[in-house]
C-alpha positions as CSV (number, residue, x, y, z in Angstrom):
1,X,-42.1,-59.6,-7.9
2,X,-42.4,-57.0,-5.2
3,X,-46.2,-56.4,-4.2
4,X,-47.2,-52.5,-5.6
5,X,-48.0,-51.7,-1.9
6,X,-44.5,-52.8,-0.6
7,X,-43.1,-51.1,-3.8
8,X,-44.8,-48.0,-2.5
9,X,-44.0,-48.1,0.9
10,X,-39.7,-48.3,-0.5
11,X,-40.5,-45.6,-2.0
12,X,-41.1,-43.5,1.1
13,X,-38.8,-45.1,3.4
14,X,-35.8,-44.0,0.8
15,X,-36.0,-40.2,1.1
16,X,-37.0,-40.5,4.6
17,X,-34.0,-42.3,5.3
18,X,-31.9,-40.3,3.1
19,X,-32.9,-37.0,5.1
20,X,-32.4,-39.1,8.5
21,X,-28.2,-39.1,8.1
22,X,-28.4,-35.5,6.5
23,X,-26.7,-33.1,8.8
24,X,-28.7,-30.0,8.5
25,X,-27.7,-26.1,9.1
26,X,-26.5,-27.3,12.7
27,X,-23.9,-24.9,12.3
28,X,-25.8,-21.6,10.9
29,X,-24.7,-18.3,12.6
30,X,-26.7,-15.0,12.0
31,X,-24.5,-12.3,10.0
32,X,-25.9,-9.7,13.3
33,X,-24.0,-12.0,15.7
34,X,-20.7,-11.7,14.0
35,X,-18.3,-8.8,14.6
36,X,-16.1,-8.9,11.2
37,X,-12.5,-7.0,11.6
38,X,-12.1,-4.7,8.5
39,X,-8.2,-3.4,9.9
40,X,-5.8,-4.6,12.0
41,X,-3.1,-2.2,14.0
42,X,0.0,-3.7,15.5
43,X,1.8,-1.9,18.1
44,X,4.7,-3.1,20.3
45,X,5.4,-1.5,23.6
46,X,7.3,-2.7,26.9
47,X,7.5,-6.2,25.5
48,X,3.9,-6.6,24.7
49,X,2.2,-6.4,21.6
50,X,-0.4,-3.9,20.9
51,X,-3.4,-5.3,18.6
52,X,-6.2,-2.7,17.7
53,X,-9.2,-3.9,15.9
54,X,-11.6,-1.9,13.8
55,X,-15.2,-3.0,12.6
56,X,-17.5,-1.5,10.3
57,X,-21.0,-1.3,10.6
58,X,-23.0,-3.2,7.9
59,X,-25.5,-0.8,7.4
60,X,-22.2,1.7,6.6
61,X,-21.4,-1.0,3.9
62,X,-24.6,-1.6,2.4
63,X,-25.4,1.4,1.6
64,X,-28.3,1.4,-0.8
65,X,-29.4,4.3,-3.4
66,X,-31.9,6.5,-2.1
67,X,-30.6,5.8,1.4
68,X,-28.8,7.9,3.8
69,X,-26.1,6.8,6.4
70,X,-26.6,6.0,9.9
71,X,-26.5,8.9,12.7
72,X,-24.5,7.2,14.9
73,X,-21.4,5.7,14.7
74,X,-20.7,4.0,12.1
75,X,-17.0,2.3,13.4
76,X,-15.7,0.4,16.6
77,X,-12.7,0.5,17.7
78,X,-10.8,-2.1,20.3
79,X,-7.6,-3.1,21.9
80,X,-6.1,-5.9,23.0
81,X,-2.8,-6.3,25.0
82,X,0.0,-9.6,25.2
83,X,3.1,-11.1,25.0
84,X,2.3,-12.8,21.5
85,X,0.6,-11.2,18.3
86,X,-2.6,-14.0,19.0
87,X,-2.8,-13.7,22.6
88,X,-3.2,-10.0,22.1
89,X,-6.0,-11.0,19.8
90,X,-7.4,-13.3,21.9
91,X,-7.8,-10.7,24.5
92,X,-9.4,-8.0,21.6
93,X,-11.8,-10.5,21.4
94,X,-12.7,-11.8,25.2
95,X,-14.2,-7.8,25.3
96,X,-15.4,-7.8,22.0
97,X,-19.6,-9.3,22.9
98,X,-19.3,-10.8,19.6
99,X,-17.9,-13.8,17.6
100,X,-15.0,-12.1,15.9
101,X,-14.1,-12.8,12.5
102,X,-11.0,-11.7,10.3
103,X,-12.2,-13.5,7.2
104,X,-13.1,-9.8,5.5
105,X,-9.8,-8.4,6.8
106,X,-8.7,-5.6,4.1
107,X,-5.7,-3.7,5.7
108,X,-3.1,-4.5,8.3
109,X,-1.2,-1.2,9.4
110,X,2.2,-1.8,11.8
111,X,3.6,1.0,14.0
112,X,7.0,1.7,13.7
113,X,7.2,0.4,16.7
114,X,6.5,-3.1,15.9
115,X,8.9,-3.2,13.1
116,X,11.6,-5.1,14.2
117,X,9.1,-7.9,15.3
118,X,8.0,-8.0,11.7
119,X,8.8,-11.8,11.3
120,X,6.6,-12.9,14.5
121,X,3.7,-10.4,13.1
122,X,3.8,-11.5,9.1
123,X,3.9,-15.3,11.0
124,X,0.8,-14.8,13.0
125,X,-1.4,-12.7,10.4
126,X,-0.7,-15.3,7.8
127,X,-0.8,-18.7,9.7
128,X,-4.5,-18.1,10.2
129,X,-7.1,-20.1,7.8
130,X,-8.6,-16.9,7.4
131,X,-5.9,-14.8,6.5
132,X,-6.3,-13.1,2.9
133,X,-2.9,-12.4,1.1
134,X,-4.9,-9.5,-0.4
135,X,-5.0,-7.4,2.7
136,X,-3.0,-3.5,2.0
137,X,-0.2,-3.3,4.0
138,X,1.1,0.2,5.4
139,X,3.2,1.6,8.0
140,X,2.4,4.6,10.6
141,X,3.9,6.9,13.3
142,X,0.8,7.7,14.6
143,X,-1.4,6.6,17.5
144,X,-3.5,3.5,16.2
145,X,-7.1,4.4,17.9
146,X,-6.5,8.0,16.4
147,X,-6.1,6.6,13.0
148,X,-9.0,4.9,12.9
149,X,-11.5,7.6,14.6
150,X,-11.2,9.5,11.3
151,X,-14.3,10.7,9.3
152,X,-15.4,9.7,5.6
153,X,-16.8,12.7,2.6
154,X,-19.9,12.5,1.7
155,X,-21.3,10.3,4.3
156,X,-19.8,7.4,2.3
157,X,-18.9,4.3,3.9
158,X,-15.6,4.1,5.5
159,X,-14.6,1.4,3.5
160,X,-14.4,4.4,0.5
161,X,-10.9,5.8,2.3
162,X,-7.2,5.8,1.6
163,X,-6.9,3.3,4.4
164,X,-9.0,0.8,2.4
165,X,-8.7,2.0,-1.2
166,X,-5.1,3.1,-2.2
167,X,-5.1,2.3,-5.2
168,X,-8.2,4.5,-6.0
169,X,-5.3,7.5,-5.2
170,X,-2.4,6.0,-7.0
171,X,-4.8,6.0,-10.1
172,X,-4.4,10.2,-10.1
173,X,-1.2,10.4,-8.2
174,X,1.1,7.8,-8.9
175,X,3.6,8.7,-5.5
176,X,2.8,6.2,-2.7
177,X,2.8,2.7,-4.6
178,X,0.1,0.3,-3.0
179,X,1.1,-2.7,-1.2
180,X,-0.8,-6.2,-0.5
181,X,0.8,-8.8,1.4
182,X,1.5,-10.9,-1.5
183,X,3.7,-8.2,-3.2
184,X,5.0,-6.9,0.7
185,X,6.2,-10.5,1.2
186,X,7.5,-11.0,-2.2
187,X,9.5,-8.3,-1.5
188,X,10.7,-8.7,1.8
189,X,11.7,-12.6,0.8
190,X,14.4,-11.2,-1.6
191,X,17.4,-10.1,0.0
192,X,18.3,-7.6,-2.6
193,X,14.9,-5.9,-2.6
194,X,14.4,-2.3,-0.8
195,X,11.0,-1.9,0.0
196,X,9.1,1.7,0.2
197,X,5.8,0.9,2.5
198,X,3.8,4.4,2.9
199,X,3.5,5.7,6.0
200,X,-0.7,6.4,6.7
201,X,-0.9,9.9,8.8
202,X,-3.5,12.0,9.5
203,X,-4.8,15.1,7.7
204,X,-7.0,17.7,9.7
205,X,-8.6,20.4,8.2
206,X,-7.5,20.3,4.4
207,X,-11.7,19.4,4.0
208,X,-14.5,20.4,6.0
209,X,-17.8,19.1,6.4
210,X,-19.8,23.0,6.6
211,X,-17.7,24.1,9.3
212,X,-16.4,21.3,10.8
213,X,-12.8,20.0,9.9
214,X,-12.8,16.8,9.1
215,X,-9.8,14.2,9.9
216,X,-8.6,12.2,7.1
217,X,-6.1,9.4,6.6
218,X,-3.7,10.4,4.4
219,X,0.0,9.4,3.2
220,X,3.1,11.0,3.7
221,X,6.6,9.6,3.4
222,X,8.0,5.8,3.8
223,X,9.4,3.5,5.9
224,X,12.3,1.6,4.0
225,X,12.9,-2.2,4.7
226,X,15.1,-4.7,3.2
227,X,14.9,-8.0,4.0
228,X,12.4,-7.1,7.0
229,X,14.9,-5.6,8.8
230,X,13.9,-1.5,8.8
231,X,16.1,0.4,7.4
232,X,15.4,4.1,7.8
233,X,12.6,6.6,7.1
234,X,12.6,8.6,4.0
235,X,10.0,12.0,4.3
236,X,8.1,12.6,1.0
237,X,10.2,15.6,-0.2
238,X,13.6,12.8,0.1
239,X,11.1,10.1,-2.1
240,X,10.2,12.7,-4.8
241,X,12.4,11.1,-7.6
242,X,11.4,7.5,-7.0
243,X,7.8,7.9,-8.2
244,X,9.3,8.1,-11.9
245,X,10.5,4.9,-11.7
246,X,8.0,2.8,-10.2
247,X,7.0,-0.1,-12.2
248,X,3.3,0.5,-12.5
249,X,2.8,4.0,-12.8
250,X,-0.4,5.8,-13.9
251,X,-0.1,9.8,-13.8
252,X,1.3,12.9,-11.9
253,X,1.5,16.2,-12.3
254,X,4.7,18.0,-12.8
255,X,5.5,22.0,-12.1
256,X,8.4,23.8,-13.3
257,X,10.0,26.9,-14.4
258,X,12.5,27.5,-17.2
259,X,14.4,30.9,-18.1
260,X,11.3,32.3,-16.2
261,X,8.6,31.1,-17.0
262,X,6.0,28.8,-15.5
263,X,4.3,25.4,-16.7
264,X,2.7,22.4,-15.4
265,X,2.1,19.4,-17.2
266,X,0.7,16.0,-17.0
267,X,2.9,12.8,-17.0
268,X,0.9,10.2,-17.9
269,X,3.8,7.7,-19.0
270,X,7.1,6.9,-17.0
271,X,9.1,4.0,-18.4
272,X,12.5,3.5,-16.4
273,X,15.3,0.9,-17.1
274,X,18.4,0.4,-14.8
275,X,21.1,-1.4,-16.2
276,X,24.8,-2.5,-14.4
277,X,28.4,-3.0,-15.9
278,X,30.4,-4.1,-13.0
279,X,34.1,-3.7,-13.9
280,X,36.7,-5.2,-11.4
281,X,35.7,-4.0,-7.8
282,X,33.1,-1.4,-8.9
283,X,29.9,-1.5,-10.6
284,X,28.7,1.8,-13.0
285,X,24.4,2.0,-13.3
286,X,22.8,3.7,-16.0
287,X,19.0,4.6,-15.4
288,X,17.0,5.6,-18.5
289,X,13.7,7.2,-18.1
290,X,11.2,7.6,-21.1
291,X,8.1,10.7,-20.4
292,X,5.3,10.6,-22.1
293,X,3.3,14.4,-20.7
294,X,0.7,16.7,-22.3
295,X,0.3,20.6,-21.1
296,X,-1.8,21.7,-18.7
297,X,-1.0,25.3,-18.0
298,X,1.9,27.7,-19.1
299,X,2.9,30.9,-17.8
300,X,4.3,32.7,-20.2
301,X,6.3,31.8,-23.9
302,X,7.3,28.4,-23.8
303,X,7.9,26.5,-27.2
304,X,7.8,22.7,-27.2
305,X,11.5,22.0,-27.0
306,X,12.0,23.8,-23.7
307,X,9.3,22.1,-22.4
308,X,10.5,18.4,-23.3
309,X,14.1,20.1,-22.0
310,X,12.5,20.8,-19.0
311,X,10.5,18.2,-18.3
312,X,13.5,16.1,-18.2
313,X,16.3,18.2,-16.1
314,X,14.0,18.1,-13.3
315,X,13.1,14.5,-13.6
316,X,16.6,13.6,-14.1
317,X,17.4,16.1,-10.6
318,X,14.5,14.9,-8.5
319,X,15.6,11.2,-9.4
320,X,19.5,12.0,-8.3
321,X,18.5,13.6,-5.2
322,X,16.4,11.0,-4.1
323,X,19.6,8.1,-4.9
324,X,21.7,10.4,-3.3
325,X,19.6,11.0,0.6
326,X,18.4,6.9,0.4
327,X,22.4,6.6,0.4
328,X,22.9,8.8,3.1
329,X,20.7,6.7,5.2
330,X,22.1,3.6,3.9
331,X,18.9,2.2,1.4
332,X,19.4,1.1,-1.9
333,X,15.9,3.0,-3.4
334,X,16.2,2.5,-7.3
335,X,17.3,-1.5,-6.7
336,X,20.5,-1.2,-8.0
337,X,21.5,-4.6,-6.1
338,X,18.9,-6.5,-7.4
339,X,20.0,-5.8,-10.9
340,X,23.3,-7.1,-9.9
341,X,21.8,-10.0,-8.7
342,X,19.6,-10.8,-11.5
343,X,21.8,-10.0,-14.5
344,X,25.7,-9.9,-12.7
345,X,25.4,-13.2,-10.6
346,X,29.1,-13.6,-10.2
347,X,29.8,-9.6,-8.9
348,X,27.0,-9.9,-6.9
349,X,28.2,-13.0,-5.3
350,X,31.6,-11.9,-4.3
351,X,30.1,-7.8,-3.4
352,X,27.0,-6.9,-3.3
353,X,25.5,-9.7,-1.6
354,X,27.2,-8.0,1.3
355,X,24.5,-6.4,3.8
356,X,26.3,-3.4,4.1
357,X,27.1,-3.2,-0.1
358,X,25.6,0.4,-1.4
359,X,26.6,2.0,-4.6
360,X,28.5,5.0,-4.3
361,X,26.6,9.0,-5.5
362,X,28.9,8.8,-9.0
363,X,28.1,5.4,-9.8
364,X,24.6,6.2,-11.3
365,X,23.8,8.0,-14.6
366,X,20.7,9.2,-15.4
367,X,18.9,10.1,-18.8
368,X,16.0,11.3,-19.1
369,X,13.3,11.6,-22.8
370,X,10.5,13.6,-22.4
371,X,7.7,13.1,-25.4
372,X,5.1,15.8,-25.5
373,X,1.6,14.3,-27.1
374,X,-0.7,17.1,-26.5
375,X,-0.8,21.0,-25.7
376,X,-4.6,20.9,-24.8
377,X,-7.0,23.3,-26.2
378,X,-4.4,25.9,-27.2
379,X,-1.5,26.2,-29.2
380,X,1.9,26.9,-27.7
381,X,3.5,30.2,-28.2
């Protein structure tokens, strides 16, 4: 039997010892002494990469109710220069007076520029620990430090932007589809996938603070890869058509005019499906899109038939014009090679697995169903 003193004095010696081998918060970092990276910009110039950096303030972030926003600035914005995506990042962050972090990295943007060094760029973003497959990937023409000087509405954070919430915009306007890096490198793994990555501009003077014009990211047009090899630019007028066939689309508006008279409506369900029937050396597509639209507005007498008529001629137009200038500048928009390749194997084998395969302008049909569910508070004419 163990005396009730030494029995005691086990007792202490256990947690003591215990607490002895434990390592502690050695490692703790204050969140004020960590710069976190909420974009990345990729540039490529003279043989060096370009790598701008923007961070947000946390006080911008945290934004409590019954609290207004900071007075001063409430973004950073850096550059570093080098021969390699990291060592330009490296050198972002030798000027940055802060331990730089990319762990809350939410968009990459990548010039045009930098393009064709796509594979070295998607190697170093995504080889890093800390790299989120989450992050919204776009494209730009524009200057990288202007793109991020731009100013939020409502004094909201800058985190409540285009640049950081695209989907918040497809939601109302289902034209520029949102792309993560999951779904961008999805895409660009599949050599019979076109992909449409929006290109982020700037807006200036569409909104105003008062008096003072404010400077807005906003999309317009896309830059077409296949494969990651860039394939052309296509201006949002040329990509009208391919919003009605997007696989996840939510709502747009639609104006038109028929035998003179004017009407809008709402489309608030596009279903498209593309099938192929290769025959000998050719292949013959047939897209069919089903419209589900209530009225908005209507100039004029307009029964329900012409508007469902409507509704689909200029569907069924903006979708051929859109086929027809992606073939002009040699992009397969509306997949029509995939579908070879998932459902014709053996055509697309010995033809369209071909880089420089393309469908020809009468090898696509297109028919269009329009289905009108509501004429909103009034009754059509």
């Amino acid at each position: 039997m163990i005396a009730k003193p030494l029995r005691q004095l086990l007792k202490l010696l256990v947690p003591l010892s215990i607490a002895a081998v434990l390592t502690g918060c050695w490692d703790k970092v204050d969140l004020q002494d960590i710069g976190y990276v909420t974009a990345i910009g990729a540039d490529y110039e003279d043989g060096k990469f370009k790598m701008y950096g923007e961070m947000v303030e946390f006080s911008a972030v945290a934004k409590s109710e019954g609290t207004s926003m900071p007075t001063g600035p409430q973004k950073w914005i850096g550059h570093g220069e080098g021969p390699t995506v990291l060592v330009a990042l490296t050198n972002l962050i030798k000027s940055s007076q802060y331990q730089l972090s990319i762990e809350n990295l939410k968009t990459l943007i990548i010039h045009e520029r930098a393009m064709p060094m796509l594979d070295e760029l998607l190697d170093a973003m995504n080889r890093q620990r800390a790299a989120r497959y989450t992050v919204w990937l776009f494209g730009t023409r524009t200057p990288l430090d202007r793109l991020f000087a731009t100013n939020s509405i409502f004094n909201q954070s800058p985190l409540v932007s285009f640049l950081y919430k695209p989907d918040l915009m497809y939601k109302q306007a289902s034209v520029y589809r949102p792309l993560n890096m999951q779904l961008f490198i999805q895409q660009q793994n599949e050599r019979s996938y076109t992909t449409a990555l929006a290109n982020i501009t700037l807006a200036k003077g569409v909104w105003k603070a008062g008096q003072r014009p404010l400077s807005l990211n906003v999309p317009q047009g896309s830059f077409i890869l296949n494969y990651r090899r860039l394939v052309g630019y296509m201006t949002e007028e040329e990509l009208t058509g391919l919003r009605w066939v997007l696989p996840d689309f939510k709502r747009e508006m639609l104006s038109f005019q028929s035998e003179g008279d004017r009407a809008t409506v709402s489309v608030d369900q596009s279903i498209s499906r593309l099938s192929g029937k290769p025959t000998g050396d050719s292949a013959h597509f047939k897209l069919r899109v089903r419209l589900r639209v209530h009225v908005v507005e209507v100039e004029g007498q307009m029964n329900r038939r012409q508007i469902e008529t409507a509704v689909s001629e200029k569907v069924g137009q903006e979708i051929k014009y859109t086929y027809e200038r992606a073939l002009e500048k040699r992009a397969d928009i509306l997949q029509t090679r995939l579908n070879l390749y998932r459902y014709h194997m053996a055509y697309w084998k010995k033809h369209a697995s071909k880089d420089e395969w393309l469908p020809g302008k009468d090898d696509l049909t297109i028919e269009v169903t329009t289905k009108m569910t509501d004429t909103g508070k009034y009754d059509l004419h």
